[in-house]
N, C-alpha and C positions, 0 to 999 in steps of 0.2 A: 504494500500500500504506500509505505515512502518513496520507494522507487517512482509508482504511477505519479504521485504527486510530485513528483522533481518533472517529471517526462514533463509535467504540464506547466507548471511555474516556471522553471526555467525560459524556455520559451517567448514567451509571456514578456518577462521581463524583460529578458534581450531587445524585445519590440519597443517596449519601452526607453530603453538608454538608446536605441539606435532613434528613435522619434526625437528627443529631448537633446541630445549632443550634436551641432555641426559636426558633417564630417570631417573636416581638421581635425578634431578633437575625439574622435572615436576610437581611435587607438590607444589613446591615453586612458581615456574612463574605460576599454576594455582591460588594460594590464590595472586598473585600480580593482578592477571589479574582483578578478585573479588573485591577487593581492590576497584581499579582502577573506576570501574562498580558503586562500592558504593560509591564512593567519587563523582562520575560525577551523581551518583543520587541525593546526597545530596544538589553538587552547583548548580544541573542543575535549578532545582527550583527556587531556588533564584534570579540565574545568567538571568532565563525567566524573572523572573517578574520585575525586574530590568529594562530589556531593552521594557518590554511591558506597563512601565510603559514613557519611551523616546521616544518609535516611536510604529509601528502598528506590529500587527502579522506576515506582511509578512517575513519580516527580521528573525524574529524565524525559519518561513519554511525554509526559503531559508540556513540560518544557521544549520540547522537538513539536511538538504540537502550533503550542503557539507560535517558533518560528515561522512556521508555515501561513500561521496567520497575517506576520507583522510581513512575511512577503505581500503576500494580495494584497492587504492595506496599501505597502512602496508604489504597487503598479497602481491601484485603484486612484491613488493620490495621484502621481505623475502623469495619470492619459489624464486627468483636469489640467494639471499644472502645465500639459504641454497642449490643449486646447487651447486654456486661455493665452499661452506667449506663446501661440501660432507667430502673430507677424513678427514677434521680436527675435525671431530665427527662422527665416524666412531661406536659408541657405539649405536648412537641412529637409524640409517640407517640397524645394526644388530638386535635392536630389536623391530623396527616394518618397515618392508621392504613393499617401496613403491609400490613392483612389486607383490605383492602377493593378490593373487583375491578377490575381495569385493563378499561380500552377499547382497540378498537381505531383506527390510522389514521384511517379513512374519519369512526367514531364520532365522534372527536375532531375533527375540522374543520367537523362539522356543527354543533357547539357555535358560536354566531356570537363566543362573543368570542377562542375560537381561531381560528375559520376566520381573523376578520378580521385579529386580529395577526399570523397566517401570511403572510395578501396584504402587510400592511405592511411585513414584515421583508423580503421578498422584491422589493420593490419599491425599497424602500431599500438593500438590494445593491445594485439596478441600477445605481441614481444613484450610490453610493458607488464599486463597481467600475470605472464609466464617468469617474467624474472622476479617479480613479487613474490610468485609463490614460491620460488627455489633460496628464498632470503635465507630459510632456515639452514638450507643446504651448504649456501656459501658460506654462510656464520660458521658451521661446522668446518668446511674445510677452513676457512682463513683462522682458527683455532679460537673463536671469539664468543661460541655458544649461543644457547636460546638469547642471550642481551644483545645478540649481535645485529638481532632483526630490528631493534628498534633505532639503534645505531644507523643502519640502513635507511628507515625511512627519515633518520631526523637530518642527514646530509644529500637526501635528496629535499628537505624542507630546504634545506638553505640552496639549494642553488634553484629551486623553483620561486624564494624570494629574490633572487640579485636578475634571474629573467624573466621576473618582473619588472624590478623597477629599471631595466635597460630596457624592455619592452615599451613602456612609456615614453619613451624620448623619441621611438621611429616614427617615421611617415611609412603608411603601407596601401601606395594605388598603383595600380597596372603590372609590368612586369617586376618593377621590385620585390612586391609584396609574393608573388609566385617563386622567385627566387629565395627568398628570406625562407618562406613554408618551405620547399622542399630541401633546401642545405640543411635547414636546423632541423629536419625529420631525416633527413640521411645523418646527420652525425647522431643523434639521438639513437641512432639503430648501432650504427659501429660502437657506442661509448658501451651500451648495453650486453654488446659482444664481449669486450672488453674486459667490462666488472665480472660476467661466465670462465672470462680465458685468464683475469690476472691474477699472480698468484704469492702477491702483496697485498698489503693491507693500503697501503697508502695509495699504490694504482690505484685497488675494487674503490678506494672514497671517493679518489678526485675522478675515476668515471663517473659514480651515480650522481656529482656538484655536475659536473657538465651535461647529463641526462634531463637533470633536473629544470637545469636553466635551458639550455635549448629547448627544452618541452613548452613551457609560455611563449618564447619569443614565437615558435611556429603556431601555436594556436591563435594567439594575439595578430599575428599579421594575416593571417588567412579569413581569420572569421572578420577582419575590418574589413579586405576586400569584400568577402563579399556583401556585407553590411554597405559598402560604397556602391555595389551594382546592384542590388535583388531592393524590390517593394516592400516595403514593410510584411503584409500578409504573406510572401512568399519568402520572405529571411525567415519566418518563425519560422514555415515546414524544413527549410534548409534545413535549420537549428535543430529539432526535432529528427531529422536523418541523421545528422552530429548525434545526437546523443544515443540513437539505435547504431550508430555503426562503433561507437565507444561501449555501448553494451554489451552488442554481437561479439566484440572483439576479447572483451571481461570473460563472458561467458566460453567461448573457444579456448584464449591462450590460458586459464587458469588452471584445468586443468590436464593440457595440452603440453605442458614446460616440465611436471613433475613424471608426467610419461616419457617422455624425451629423455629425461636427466636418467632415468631409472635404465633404458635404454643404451645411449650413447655417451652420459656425462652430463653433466651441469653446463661446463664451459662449453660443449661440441651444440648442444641444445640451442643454448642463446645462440652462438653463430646460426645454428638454422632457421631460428624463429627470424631474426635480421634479417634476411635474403629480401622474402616478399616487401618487408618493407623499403630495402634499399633499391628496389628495384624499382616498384611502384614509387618512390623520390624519384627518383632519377628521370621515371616514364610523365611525373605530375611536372616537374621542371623545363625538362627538354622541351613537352607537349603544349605550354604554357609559355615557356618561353619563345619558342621560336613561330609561336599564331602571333603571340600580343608587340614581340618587338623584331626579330630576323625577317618574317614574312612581309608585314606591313612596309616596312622601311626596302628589302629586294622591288617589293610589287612597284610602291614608287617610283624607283628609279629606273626599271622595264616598262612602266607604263607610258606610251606615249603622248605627246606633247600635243594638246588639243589647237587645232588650227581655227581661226576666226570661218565662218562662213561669210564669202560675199557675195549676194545678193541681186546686186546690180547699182547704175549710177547714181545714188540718191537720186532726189527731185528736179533738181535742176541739173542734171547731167553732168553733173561735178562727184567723183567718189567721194563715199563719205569718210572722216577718219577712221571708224572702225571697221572697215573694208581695205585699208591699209596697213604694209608692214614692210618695216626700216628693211631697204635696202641695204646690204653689208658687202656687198663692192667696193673695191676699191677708192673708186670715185669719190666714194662720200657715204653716208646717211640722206638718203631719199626714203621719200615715200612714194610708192608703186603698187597699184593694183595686180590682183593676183589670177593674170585675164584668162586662165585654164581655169577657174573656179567662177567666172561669170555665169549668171543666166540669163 
């Protein structure tokens, strides 16, 4: 049931920050939002055990309850707050207009730069969920025990906060931002390899800081893109595919890593689980890259040079200037009809 209600709020809310923020600033309040996400993951733990160590579970539920509330509340407020300063942002209402028709599902994935970031997110679960679950394994081998897993997540905290807050600082529109998503989701696959294959302590950390931080900087740049080209009602369903292909992928690589490991190895595992993903980077980059910036800029410069159409003498039997073009003879700069194009 918390799940269904994330699937739905979430959502929800994104509609909302992307309505209320120009897009200059969309980037930003995405790595804040992140932020935010990561620092209530960090106390939320804490702050549980704390009080489940004062009274009983209920009060937890009941507390996870009402966050759920004070979200709708956030959104219920902001569609007013961003009704009424309609005109006072006037930039952002231009360039993603609320009134403009949503797609559906199936629509939406046929677009290749959706389909492909769908494959990519979904693939990087894998590997991501799959090395989560083998924490307890590398803790054992790196000789560091059951405390090793917590180790683990709290230095993938810190570098999921520092890319954050370098996440904030980009601009992410056109092929940049396709470039940024697929480097930082291709090193994100190799670090994760990495932490499977190294067989240090200090490697396995400073891979999962680098896993960590690349992991915001690509979500942050991608989900603004396309917050910068999708309608409001069709960023939500995007959003909504985001969080089914992050679940799809929970559900596969979780436990899909501890079969591998049992199999081949811990370290041999996370290299396999990486492949699809580096692969699918490479195929979302290249794919991305060379429509949005290679293609456009070749067509250009093969496309041919539009010639004036001339018509005939003007009115009074005089050509008219836009019937004419600068002679480049020697002679000079004249103007000369182009009398094989007469009618």
């Amino acid at each position: 049931a918390v799940a269904t209600v994330r699937t739905v709020d979430m959502p929800a809310f994104e509609v909302r920050l992307m309505a209320t923020v120009p897009p200059a600033q969309r980037g930003t309040a995405n790595a804040v939002h992140l932020l935010a996400m990561t620092v209530g993951e960090l106390v939320g733990p804490l702050l549980g055990g704390l009080l489940l160590a004062l009274t009983s579970p209920t009060p937890l539920f009941l507390l996870n309850g009402l966050s759920f509330l004070g979200v709708a509340a956030v959104i219920a407020t902001t569609r007013r707050a961003s009704g009424g300063e309609a005109s006072a942002a006037p930039t952002a209402v231009a360039a993603t207009p609320a009134t403009a028709p949503s797609i559906g599902y199936l629509a939406l994935l046929r677009r290749p730069d959706v389909g492909l970031y769908t494959a990519l997110v979904a693939a990087t679960c894998v590997l991501y969920l799959g090395a989560i679950a083998l924490f307890v394994v590398r803790a054992e081998d790196l000789g560091l025990g059951a405390g090793g897993v917590g180790l683990f997540y709290a230095t993938m905290g810190v570098g999921t906060l520092l890319g954050g807050l370098l996440a904030g600082a980009g601009t992410y529109e056109g092929p940049r931002a396709f470039a940024i998503a697929a480097g930082t989701g291709a090193v994100g696959a190799v670090g994760l390899a990495l932490f499977g294959a190294a067989g240090g302590l200090v490697l396995a950390l400073a891979a999962l800081v680098v896993v960590g931080l690349v992991g915001d900087l690509e979500e942050i740049a991608a989900l603004t893109y396309f917050q910068n080209r999708l309608p409001e009602g069709t960023y939500g369903r995007f959003f909504s595919l985001f969080l089914m292909a992050t679940g799809l992928g929970g559900v596969i690589g979780a436990p899909l890593g501890p079969l591998l490991a049992e199999a081949v190895g811990a370290g041999t595992a996370l290299g396999l689980l990486a492949l699809p993903a580096l692969a699918l980077a490479a195929a979302f980059g290249l794919r991305e890259g060379l429509t949005g910036r290679v293609l456009p800029e070749l067509a250009s410069r093969l496309a041919p040079v539009p010639e004036p159409e001339v018509v005939g003498y003007g009115l009074f039997g005089v050509p008219a200037a836009s019937d004419l073009l600068p002679d480049r003879e020697p002679g000079g700069p004249l103007l000369v009809p182009r009398l094989h194009r007469l009618i």
